[in-house]
Every structure is written in structure tokens, then in C-alpha cells.
KOLTIKOL-423829 format. One record per residue: residue in three letters; y, z, x of N, C-alpha, C in turn; residue number from 1. Coordinates in Angstrom, 1 decimal, always signed. Example, Ala and Ser with C-alpha at 12.3 -4.5 7.8 and 13.67 -1.06 7.14 Angstrom:
2
<atom><r>ala</r><n_c2>-5.7</n_c2><n_c3>+7.8</n_c3><n_c1>+13.2</n_c1><ca_c2>-4.5</ca_c2><ca_c3>+7.8</ca_c3><ca_c1>+12.3</ca_c1><c_c2>-3.3</c_c2><c_c3>+7.8</c_c3><c_c1>+13.2</c_c1><k>1</k></atom>
<atom><r>ser</r><n_c2>-2.2</n_c2><n_c3>+7.1</n_c3><n_c1>+12.8</n_c1><ca_c2>-1.1</ca_c2><ca_c3>+7.1</ca_c3><ca_c1>+13.7</ca_c1><c_c2>+0.0</c_c2><c_c3>+7.9</c_c3><c_c1>+12.9</c_c1><k>2</k></atom>
//
This chain:
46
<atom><r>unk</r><n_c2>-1.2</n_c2><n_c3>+0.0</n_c3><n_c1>+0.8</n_c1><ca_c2>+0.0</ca_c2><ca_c3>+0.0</ca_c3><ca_c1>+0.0</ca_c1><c_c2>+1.3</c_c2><c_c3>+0.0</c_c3><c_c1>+0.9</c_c1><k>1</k></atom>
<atom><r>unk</r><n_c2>+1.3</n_c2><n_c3>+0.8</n_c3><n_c1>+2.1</n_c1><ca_c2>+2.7</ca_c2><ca_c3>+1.0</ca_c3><ca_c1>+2.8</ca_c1><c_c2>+2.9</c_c2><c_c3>-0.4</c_c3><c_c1>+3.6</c_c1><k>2</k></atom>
<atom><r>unk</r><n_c2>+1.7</n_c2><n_c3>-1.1</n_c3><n_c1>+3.6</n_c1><ca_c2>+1.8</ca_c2><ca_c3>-2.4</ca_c3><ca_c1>+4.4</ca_c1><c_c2>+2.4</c_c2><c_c3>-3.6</c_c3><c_c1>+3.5</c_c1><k>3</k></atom>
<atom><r>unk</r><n_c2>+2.1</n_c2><n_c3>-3.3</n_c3><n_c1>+2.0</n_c1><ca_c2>+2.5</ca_c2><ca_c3>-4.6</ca_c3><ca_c1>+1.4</ca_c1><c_c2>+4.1</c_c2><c_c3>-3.8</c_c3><c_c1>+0.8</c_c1><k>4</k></atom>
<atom><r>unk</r><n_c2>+4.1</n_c2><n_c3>-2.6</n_c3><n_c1>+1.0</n_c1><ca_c2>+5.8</ca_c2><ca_c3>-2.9</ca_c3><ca_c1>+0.7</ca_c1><c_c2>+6.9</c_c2><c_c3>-2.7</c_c3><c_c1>+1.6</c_c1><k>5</k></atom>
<atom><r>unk</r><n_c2>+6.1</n_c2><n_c3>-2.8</n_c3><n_c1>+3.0</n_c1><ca_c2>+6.8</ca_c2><ca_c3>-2.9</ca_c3><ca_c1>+4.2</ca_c1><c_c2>+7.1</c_c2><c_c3>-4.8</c_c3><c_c1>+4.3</c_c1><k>6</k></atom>
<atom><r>unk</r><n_c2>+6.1</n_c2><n_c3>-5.5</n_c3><n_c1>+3.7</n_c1><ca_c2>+6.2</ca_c2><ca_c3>-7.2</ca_c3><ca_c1>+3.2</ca_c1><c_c2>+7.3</c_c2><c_c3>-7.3</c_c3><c_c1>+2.7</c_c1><k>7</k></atom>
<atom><r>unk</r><n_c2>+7.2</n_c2><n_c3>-6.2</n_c3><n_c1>+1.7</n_c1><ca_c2>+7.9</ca_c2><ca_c3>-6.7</ca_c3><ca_c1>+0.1</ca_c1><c_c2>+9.5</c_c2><c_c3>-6.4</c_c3><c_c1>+0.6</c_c1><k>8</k></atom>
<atom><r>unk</r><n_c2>+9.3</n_c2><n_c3>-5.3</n_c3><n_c1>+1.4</n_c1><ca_c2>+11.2</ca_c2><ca_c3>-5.2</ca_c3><ca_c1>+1.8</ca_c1><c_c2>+11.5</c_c2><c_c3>-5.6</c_c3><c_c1>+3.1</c_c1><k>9</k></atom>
<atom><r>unk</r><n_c2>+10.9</n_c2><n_c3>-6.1</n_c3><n_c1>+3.8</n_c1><ca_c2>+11.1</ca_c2><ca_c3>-7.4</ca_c3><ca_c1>+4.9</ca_c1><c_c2>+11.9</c_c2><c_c3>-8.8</c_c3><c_c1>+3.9</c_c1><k>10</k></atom>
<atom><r>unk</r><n_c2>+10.9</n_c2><n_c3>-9.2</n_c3><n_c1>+3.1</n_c1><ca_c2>+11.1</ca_c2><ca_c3>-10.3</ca_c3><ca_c1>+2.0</ca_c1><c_c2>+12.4</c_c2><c_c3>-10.1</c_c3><c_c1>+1.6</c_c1><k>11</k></atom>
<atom><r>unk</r><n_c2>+12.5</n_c2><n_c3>-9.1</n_c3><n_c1>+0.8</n_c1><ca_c2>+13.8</ca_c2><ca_c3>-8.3</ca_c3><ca_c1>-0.1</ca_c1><c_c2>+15.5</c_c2><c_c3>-9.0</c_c3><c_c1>+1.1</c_c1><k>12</k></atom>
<atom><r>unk</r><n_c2>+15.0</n_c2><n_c3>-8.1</n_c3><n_c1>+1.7</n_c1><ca_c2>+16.3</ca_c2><ca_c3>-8.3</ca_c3><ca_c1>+3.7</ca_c1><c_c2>+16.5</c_c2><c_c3>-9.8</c_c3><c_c1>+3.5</c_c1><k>13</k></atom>
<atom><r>unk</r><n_c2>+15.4</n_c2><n_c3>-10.7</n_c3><n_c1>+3.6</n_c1><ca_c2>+15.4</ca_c2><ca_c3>-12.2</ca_c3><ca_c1>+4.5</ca_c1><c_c2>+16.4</c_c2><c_c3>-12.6</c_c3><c_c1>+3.1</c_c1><k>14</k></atom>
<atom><r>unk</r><n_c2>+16.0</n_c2><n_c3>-12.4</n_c3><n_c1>+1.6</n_c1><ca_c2>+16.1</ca_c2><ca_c3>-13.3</ca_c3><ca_c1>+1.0</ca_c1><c_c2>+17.8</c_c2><c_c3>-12.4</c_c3><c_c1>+0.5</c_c1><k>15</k></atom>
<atom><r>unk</r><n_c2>+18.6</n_c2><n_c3>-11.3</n_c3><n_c1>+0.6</n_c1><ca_c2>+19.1</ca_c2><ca_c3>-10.8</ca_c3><ca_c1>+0.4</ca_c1><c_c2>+20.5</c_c2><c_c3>-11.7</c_c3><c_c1>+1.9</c_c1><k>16</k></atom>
<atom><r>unk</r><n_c2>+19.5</n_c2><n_c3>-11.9</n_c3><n_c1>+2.9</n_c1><ca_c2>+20.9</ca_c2><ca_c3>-12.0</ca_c3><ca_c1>+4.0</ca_c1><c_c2>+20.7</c_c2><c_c3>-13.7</c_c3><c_c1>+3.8</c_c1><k>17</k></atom>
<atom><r>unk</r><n_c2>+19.7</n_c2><n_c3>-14.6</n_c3><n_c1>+3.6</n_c1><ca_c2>+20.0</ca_c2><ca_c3>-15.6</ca_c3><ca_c1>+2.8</ca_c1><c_c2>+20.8</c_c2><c_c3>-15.9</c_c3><c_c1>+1.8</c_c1><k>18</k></atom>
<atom><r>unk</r><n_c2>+21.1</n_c2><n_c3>-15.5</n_c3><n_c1>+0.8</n_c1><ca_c2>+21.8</ca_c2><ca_c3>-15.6</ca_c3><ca_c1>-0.1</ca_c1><c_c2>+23.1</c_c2><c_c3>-15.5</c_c3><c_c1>+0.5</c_c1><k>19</k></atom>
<atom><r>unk</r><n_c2>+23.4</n_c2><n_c3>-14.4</n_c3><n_c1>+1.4</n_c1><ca_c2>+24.2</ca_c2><ca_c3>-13.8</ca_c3><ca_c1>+1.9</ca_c1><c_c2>+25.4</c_c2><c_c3>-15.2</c_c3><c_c1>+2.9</c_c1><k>20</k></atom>
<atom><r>unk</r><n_c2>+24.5</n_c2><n_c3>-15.5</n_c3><n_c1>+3.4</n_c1><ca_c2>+24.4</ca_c2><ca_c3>-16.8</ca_c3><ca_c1>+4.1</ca_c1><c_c2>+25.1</c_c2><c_c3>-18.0</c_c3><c_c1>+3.6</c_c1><k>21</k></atom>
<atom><r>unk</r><n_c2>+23.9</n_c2><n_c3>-18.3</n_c3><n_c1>+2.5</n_c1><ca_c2>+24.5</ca_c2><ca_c3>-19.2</ca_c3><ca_c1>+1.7</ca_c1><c_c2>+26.4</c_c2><c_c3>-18.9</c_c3><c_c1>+1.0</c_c1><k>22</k></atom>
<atom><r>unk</r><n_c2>+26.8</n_c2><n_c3>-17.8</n_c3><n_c1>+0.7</n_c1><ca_c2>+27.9</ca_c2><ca_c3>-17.6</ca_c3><ca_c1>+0.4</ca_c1><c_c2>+28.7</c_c2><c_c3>-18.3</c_c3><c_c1>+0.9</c_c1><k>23</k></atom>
<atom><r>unk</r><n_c2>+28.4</n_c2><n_c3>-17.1</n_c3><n_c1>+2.3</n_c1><ca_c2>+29.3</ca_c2><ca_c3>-17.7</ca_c3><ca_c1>+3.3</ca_c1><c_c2>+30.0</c_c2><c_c3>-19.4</c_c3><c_c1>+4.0</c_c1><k>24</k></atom>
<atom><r>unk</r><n_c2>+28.8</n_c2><n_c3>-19.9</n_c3><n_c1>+4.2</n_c1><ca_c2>+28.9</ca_c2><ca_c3>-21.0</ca_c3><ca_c1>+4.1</ca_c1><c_c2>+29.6</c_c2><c_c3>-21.9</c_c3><c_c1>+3.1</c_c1><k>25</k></atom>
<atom><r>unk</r><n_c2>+29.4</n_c2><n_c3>-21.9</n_c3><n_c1>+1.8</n_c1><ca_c2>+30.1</ca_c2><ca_c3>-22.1</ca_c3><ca_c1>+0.3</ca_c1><c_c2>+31.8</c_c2><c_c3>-21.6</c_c3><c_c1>+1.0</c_c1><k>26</k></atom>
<atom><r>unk</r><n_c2>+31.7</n_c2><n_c3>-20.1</n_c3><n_c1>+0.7</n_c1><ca_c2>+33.3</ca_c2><ca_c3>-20.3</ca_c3><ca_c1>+1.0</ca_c1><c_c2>+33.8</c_c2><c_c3>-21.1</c_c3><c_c1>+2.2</c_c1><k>27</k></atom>
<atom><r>unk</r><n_c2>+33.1</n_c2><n_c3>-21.4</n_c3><n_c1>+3.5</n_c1><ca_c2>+34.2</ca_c2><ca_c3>-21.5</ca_c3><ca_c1>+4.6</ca_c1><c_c2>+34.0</c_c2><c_c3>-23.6</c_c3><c_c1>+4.3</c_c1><k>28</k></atom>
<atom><r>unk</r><n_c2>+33.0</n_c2><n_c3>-23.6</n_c3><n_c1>+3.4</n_c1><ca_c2>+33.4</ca_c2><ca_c3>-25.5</ca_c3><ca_c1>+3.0</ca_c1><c_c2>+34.0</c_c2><c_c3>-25.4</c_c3><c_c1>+2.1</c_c1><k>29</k></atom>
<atom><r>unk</r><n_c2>+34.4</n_c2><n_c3>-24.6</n_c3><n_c1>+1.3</n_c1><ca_c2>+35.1</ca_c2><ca_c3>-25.0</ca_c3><ca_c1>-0.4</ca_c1><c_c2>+36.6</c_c2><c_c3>-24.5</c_c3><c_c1>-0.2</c_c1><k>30</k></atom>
<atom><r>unk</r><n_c2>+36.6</n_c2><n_c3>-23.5</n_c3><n_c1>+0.6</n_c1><ca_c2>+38.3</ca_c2><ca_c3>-23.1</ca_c3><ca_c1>+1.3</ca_c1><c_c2>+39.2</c_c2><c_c3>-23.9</c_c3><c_c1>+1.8</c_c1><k>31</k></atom>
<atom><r>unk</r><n_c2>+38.8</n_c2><n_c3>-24.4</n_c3><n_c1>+2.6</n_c1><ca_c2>+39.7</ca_c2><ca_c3>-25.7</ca_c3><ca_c1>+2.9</ca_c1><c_c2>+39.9</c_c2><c_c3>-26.7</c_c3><c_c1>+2.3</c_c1><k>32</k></atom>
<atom><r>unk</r><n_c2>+39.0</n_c2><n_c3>-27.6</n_c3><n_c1>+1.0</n_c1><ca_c2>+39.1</ca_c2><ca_c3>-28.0</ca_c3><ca_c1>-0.1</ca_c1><c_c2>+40.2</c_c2><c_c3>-28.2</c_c3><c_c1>-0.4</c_c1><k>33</k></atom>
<atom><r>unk</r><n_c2>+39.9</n_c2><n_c3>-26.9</n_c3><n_c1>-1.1</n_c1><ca_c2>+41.2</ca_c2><ca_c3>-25.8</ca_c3><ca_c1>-2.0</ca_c1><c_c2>+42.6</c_c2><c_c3>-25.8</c_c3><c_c1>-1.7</c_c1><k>34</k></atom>
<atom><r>unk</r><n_c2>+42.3</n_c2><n_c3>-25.5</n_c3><n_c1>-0.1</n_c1><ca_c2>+43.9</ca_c2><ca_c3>-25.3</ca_c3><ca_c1>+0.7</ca_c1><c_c2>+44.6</c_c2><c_c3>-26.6</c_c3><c_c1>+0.5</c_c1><k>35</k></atom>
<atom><r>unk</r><n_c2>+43.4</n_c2><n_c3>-27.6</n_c3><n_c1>+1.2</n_c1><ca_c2>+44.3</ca_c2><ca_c3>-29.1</ca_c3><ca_c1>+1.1</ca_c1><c_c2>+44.9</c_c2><c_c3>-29.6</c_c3><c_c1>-0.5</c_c1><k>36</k></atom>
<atom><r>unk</r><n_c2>+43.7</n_c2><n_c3>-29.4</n_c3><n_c1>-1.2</n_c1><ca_c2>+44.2</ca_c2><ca_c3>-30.0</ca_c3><ca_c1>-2.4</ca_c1><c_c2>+45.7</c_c2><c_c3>-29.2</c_c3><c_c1>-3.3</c_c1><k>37</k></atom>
<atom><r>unk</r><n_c2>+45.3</n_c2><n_c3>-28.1</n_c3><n_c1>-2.6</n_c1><ca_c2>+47.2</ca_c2><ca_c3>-27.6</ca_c3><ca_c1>-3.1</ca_c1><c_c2>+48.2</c_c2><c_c3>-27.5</c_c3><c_c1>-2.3</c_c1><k>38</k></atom>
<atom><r>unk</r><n_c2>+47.8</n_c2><n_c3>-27.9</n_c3><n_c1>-1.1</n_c1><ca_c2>+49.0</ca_c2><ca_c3>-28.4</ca_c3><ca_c1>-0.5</ca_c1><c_c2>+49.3</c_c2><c_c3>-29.8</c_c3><c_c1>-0.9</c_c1><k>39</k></atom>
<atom><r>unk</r><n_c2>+48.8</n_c2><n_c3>-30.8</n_c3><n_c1>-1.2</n_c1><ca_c2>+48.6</ca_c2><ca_c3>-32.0</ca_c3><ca_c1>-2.1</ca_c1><c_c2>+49.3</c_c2><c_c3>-31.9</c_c3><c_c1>-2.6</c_c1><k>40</k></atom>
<atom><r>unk</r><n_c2>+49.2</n_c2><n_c3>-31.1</n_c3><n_c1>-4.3</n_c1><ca_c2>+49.6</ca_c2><ca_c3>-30.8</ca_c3><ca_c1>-4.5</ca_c1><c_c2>+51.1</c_c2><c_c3>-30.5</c_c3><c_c1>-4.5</c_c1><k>41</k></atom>
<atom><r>unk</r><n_c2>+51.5</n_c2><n_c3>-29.4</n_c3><n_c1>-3.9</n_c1><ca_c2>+52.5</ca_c2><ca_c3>-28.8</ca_c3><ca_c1>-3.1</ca_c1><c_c2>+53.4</c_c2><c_c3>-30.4</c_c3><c_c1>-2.9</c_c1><k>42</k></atom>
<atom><r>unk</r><n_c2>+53.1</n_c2><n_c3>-31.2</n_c3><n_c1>-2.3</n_c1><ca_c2>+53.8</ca_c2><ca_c3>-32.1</ca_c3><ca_c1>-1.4</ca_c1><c_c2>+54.1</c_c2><c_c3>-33.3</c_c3><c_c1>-2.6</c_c1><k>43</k></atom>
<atom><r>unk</r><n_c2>+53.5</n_c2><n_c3>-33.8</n_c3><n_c1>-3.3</n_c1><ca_c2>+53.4</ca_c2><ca_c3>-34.0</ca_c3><ca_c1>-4.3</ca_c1><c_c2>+54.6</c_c2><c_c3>-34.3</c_c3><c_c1>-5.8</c_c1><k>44</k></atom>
<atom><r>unk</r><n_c2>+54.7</n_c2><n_c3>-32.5</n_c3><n_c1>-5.5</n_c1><ca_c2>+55.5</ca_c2><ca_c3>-31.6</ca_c3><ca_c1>-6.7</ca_c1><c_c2>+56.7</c_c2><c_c3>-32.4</c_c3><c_c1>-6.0</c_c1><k>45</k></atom>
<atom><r>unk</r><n_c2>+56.8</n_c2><n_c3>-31.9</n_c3><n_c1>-4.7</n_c1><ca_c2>+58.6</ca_c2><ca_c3>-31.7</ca_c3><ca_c1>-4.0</ca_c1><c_c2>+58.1</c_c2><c_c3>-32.7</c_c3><c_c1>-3.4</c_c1><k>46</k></atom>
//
């Protein structure tokens, strides 16, 4: 039993700092996006 929930919260970690991961990644491509398209925007207006 102590071996398969020593698996189970190994698993829990990987898939917990994956996610994690994935975030990050999301924000630091969709940020810049964002920034450009309202400075676009921005330049645009005026």
C-alpha cells in the first residue's frame, strides 16, 4: 500500500508541475499578444 501511494503522489507532483508548466508557458506566449495588440490599438486611436 505505502508503495502504490508513494506512485500515486509522485504522479499527483509530475502532473500538478505540468499543468503548472503549461500555464506558464500560455502566459509568457499570450502576453505579448495582448501587449502588441493594444499597443495597436493605442497607435491606431491617436
Amino acid at each position: 500500500m505505502d508503495n502504490l501511494d508513494l506512485i500515486y503522489g509522485i504522479y499527483n507532483l509530475i502532473r500538478a508541475l505540468s499543468v503548472l508548466m503549461y500555464l506558464v508557458m500560455g502566459l509568457a506566449f499570450y502576453a505579448p499578444l495582448v501587449f502588441k495588440s493594444e499597443n495597436i490599438s493605442d497607435t491606431s486611436i491617436s
